[in-house]
N, C-alpha and C positions, 0 to 999 in steps of 0.2 A: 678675421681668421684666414689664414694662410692656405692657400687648395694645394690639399696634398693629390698624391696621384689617385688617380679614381678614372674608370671609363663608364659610359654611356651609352645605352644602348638605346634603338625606336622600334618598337615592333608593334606594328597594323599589318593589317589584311594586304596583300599583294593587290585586290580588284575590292572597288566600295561603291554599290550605286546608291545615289542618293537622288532627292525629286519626284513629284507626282507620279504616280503609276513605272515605277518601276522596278516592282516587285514582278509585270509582265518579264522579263529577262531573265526568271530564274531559270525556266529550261535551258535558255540559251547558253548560259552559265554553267548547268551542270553536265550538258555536253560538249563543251571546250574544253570541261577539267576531265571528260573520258569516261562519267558514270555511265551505266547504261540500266540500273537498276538502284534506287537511292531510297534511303528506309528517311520518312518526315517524320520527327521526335515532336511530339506536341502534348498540350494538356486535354483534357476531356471538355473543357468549356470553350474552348476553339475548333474542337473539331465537332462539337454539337453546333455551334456557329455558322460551321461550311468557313470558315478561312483555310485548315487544313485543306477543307476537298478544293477550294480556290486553285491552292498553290500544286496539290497535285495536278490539277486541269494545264498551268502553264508548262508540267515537266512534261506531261503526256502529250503534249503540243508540238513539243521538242523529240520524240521519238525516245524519251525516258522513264521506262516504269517508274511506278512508284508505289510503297505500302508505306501505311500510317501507322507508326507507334505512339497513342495515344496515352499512356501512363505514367507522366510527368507530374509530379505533385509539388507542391508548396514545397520548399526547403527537401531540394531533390537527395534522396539516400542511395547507400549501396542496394536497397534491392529495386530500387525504379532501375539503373545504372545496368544492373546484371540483366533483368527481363528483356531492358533495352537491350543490350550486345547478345541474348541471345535469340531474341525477336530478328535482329541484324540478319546473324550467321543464319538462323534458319531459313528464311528468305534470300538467302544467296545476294547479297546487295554489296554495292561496290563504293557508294557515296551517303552521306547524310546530309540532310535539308531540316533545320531547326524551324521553328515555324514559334513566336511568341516572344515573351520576354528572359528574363535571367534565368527563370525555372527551366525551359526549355533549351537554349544554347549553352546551359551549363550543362544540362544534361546528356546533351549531342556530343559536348565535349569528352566529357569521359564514356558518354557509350563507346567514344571513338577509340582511347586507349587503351580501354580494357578489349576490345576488339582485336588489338594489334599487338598489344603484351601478355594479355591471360591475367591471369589473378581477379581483387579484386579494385576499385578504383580509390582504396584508401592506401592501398601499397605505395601510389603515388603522389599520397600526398606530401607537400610542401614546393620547394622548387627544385627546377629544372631535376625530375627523377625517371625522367621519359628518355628515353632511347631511338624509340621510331616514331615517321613520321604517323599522321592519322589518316584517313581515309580522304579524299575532299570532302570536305562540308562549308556548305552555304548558310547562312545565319538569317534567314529572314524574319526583321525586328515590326513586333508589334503597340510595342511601347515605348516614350520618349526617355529615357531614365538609365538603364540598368549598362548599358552599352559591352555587355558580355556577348554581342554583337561582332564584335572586334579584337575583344582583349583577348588576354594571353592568359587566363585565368578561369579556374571555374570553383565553384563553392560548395560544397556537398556537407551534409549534417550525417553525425552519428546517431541512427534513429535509437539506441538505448541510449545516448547520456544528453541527448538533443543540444551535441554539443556543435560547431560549425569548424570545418577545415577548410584549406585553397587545394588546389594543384594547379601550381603557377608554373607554364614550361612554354617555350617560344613555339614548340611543335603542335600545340593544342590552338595556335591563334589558327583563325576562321581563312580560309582559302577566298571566299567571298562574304561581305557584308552588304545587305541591302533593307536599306532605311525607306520606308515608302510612307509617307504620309498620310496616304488616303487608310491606307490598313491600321490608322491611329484615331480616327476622325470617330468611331465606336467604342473608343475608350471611355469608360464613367469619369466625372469628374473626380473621386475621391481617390482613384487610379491615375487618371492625370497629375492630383497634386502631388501623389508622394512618388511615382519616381519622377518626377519634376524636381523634386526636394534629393531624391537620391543622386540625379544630374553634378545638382549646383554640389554637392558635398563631392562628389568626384572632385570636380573639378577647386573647390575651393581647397582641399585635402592635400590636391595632387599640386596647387601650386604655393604652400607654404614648406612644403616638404623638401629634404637638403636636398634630396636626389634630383631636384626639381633643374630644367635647362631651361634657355632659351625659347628653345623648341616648345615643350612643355607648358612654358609659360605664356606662350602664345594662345596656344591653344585653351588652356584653361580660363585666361582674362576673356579671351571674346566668348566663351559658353556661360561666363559669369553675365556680361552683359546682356545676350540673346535670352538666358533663363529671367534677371532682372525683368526684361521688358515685356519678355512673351509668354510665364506660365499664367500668369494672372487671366489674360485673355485666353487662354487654351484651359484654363479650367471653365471660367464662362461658359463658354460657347464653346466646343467641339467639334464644331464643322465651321469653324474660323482656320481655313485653309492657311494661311498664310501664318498666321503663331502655331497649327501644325507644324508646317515646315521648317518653321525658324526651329522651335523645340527638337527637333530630329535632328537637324547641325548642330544644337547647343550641345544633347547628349551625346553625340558621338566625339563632338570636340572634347567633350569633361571626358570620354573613355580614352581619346587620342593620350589626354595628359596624364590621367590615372595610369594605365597599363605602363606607362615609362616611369610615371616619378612614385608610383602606388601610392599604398593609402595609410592613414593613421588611426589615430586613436577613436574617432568617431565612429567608425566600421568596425572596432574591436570591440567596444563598447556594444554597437548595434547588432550586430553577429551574435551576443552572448544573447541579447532581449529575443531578439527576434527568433533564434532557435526554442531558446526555454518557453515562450509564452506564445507560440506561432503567431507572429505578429507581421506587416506587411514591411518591408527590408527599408521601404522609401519613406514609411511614416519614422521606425525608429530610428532613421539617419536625422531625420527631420527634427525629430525630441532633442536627441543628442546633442546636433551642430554647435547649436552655441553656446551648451553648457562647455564643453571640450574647446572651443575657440576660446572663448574666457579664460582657460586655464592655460593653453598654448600660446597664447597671444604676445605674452613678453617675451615670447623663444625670437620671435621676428615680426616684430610689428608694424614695421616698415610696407610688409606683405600684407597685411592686413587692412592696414589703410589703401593701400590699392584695391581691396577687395570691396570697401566701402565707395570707391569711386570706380568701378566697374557695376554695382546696384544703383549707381542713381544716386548717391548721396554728395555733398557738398561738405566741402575740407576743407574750404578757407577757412584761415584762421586759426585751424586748430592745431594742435601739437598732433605729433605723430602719433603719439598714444591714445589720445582723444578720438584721433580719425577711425584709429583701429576698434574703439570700442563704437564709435558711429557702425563701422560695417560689419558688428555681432547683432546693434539694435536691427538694421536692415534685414538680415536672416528671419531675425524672429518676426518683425514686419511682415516678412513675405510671408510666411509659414500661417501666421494667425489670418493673413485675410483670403489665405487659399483653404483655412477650415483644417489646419493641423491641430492639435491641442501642444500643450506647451510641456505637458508629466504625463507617463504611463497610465499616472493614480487618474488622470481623465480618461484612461481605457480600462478603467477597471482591474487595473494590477495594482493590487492590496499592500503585498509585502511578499518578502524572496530571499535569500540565502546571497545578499551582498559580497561577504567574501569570498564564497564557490566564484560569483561572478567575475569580480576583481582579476582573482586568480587565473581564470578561464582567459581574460581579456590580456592577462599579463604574455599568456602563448600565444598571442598572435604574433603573425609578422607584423612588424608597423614602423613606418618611417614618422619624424616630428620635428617641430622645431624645440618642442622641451620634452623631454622625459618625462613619467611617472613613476610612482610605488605603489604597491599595493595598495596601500591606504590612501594615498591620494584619488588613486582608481575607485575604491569603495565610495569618496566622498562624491564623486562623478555619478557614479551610478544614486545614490541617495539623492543626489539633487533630480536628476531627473527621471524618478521613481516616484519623490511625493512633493516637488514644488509644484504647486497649480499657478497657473495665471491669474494676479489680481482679478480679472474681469471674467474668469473661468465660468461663473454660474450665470455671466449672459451672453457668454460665444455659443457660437451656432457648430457645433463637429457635426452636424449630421453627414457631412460627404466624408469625413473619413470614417468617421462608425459603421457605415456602412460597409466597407472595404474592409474594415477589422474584425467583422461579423463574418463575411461573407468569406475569409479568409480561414478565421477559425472553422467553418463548418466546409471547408476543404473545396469551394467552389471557385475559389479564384486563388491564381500564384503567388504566395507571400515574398517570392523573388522577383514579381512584375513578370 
């Protein structure tokens, strides 16, 4: 196919610290960028933790107040959104410090806009519908996964129709990102695997996708590789400093490449699950992936098989198509022996209004290498709704049941 004209844009944080302890630099950070009073957006199970009180101890180190808005929830709404911005203003605060995973720096993101434009933050939804810049905010990431850290995007749900939107606008990306390792090393492992699982779909999303560059693709093959080699060990063990670390490059690499080439159908798909059944953002990317790579697979298959030989798999020999279906078995590979389940119907979702869904998933934005319909959509969601895994009744889920429990009963971020 012929490149017609088209441009290309990259947009990351201006300043990214990444490395052991260097979440110490947030003060430093948010006195460079001129706050002098900064509201930390977090959830209520970080700030009973003392991570919150941590990070406010580095700003107040730095000669920068700080107050804690603690009312971020799973699949953040416009009333978390509003309390935020007016928790902000009432407190007279000049900067925002995110403090956790996607719940939380999506949240900061749009407390930010509605701060600076008024309304509320669904006015804003879609792309670029923002006008002014946001306040400085610092993103400090507690999980390896979500990389809303960086992006340029936040994701907010209609809490009556639990449905999910973006606001995607280059004015909402993060003034500073910082990835610290050590503040991941307390992550449960059923948390580790799935936005580990959320990483690799980043990144495998972002680089089958037309939009996809160079650049892009740099970035996404080597977090395909670093996630292949490192979440395996980083679910184990936890205070395996070293697949910590590596895992924090991988996701921020999959955010580098998603935020340029964005995303598809697996996030449109998982968007609809995970609103409707509040379910953890990284387990249903996780269900999803390779039912949706199966079906996109002949858009660009070429891509796919690199995606099999960035996991560790071996492609002598094989046709290009072949390789490409090697590197969906790889996916699920990885997912069953980090303790994903492979159907919904292994988390206890029965049955559901298929075409609402379909439909739902049809609104999203989505970049692809093949199209869908409706009804091709419907058949997506049906397969991974009620296919169970041959060996389903002797895999062990207990590390994401947990996570999907603890999820539902509102204790931990369904965005990581």
């Amino acid at each position: 196919m012929a490149l017609g004209e088209q441009t290309y844009g990259f947009f990351m944080p201006p300043v990214s610290l990444m490395g052991l302890g260097c979440a110490k630099e947030t003060g430093l950070q948010a006195k460079i960028l001129g706050a002098t009073k900064v509201l930390i957006v977090t959830d209520a199970g970080l700030a009973k933790l003392g991570v919150a009180k941590t990070i406010q101890g580095y700003l107040q180190a730095a000669g920068i107040a700080a107050v804690v808005f603690d009312g971020v929830e799973a699949n953040p709404t416009e009333d978390n959104v509003r309390d935020g911005a007016k928790f902000y203003m009432q407190n007279q605060c000049d900067g925002l410090v995110s403090v956790g995973g996607g719940s939380a720096h999506d949240s900061a993101k749009a407390i930010g806009v509605v701060t600076v434009h008024g309304g509320s933050i669904r006015d804003y939804a879609g792309v670029d519908r923002c006008s002014k810049a946001l306040p400085p905010l610092i993103c400090v990431n507690t999980t390896a996964g979500t990389a809303a850290e960086m992006t340029r995007v936040a994701v907010m749900t209609k809490p009556e129709t639990h449905v999910k939107y973006i606001v995607a606008d280059w004015r909402i990306t993060p003034r500073v990102a910082i990835n610290d390792p050590l503040l991941m090393v307390g992550l449960p492992p059923g948390m580790t695997a799935a936005t580990g699982m959320d990483a690799l779909t980043h990144a495998i999303e972002a680089y089958v996708s037309p939009f996809a560059t160079p650049i892009t693709d740099a970035c996404a093959v080597k977090a395909i590789e670093l996630i292949g080699q490192y979440l395996r060990p980083a679910v184990a063990n936890g205070q395996n400093l070293e697949a910590r670390d590596k895992m924090a490059y991988a996701e921020f690499l999959a955010g580098m490449a998603c935020s340029n080439a964005m995303l598809g159908y697996v996030h449109a798909l998982a968007h609809q699950l995970g609103a409707k059944f509040n379910l953890p953002h990284g387990v249903c990317n996780a269900i999803c992936l390779p039912v949706v790579c199966e079906f996109i697979m002949i858009g660009d298959p070429k891509k796919f098989s690199d995606v099999a030989v960035a996991l560790g798999e071996n492609i002598a020999g094989l046709s290009v198509v072949e390789a490409a279906e090697k590197g969906v078995a790889a996916m699920r590979k990885l997912s069953k022996d980090i303790g994903i389940p492979a159907s919904f119907a292994e988390l206890g979702v029965v049955s559901t209004d298929v075409r609402t869904l379909a439909e739902g998933a049809m609104k999203e934005w989505v970049v692809t290498p093949r199209w869908a319909t409706v009804e091709e959509l419907m058949k997506l969601f049906y397969a991974v709704l009620a296919a169970p895994r041959a060996d389903a009744a002797a895999a062990d889920f207990t590390l994401v049941a947990g996570l999907v429990q603890a999820v539902s009963a509102g204790r931990v971020m369904a965005n990581g």
